[in-house]
C-alpha positions, -999 to +999 in steps of 0.1 A: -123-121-196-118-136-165-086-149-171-075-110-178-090-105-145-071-124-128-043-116-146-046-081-135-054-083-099-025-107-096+000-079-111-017-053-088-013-075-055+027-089-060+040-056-057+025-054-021+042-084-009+073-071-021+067-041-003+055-061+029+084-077+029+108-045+022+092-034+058+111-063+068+143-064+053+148-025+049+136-020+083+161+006+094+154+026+064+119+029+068+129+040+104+146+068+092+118+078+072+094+084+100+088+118+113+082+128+150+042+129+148+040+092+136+034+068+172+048+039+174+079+035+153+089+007+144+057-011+152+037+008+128+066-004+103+062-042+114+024-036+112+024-020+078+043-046+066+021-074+076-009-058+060+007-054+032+015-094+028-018-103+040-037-080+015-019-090-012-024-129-004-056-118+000-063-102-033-043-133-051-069-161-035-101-137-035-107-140+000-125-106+016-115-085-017-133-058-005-126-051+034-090-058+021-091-034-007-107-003+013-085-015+042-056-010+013-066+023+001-070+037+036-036+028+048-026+043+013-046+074+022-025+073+053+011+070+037-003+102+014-015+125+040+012+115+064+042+109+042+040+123+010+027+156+015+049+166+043+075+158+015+067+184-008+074+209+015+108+199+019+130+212-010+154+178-008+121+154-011+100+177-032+102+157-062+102+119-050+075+136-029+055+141-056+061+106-076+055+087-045+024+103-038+015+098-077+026+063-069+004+057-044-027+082-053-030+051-087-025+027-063-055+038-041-078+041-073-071+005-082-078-009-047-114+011-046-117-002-083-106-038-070-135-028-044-160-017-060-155-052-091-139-081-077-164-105-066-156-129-035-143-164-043-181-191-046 
């Protein structure tokens, strides 16, 4: 079982350092994806991205699994109140709207689950 574990929390975490680094590498498009009531620009993008690295490294060694799992599913909280739902409002985004906030509404249930069961590394 624990090698199913570990399995799993692997597979959840690699997709966050591939979207740590996209913060990176797509930078400009993320740029053009903020709207005027997010501060800081591309900061916040630079910022986001480094969480995102460092949580998943974090959930791959087992090293603070839980203040890196809530910190996780707050900052995906974040991307849902302040980036997906505006998106449904807006009859070009309207549907992506709605799969990226499905996206990351599963993705916040697995980091409180991830929370809530993954013991610290001994």
């Amino acid at each position: 079982m624990d090698r199913i574990s570990a399995l799993g929390r692997i597979l959840y975490a690699l997709p966050f350092a591939f979207f740590g680094v996209n913060h990176f590498v797509m930078f400009d498009y993320y740029m053009g994806m903020l709207t005027s009531f997010i501060p800081f620009g591309g900061y916040l993008i630079i910022f986001t991205g480094v969480i995102m690295i460092s949580a998943s490294l974090s959930i791959i060694f087992r090293k603070f699994i839980r203040l890196t799992a809530i910190t996780l599913a707050a900052l995906l909280f974040i991307f849902i109140v302040a980036i997906h739902i505006p998106d449904l409002f807006d009859p070009e985004t309207k549907m992506l709207g709605l799969l990226m906030l499905m996206k990351d509404t599963s993705l916040m249930g697995g980091s409180i689950l991830i929370a809530a069961n993954c013991p610290e590394k001994k």
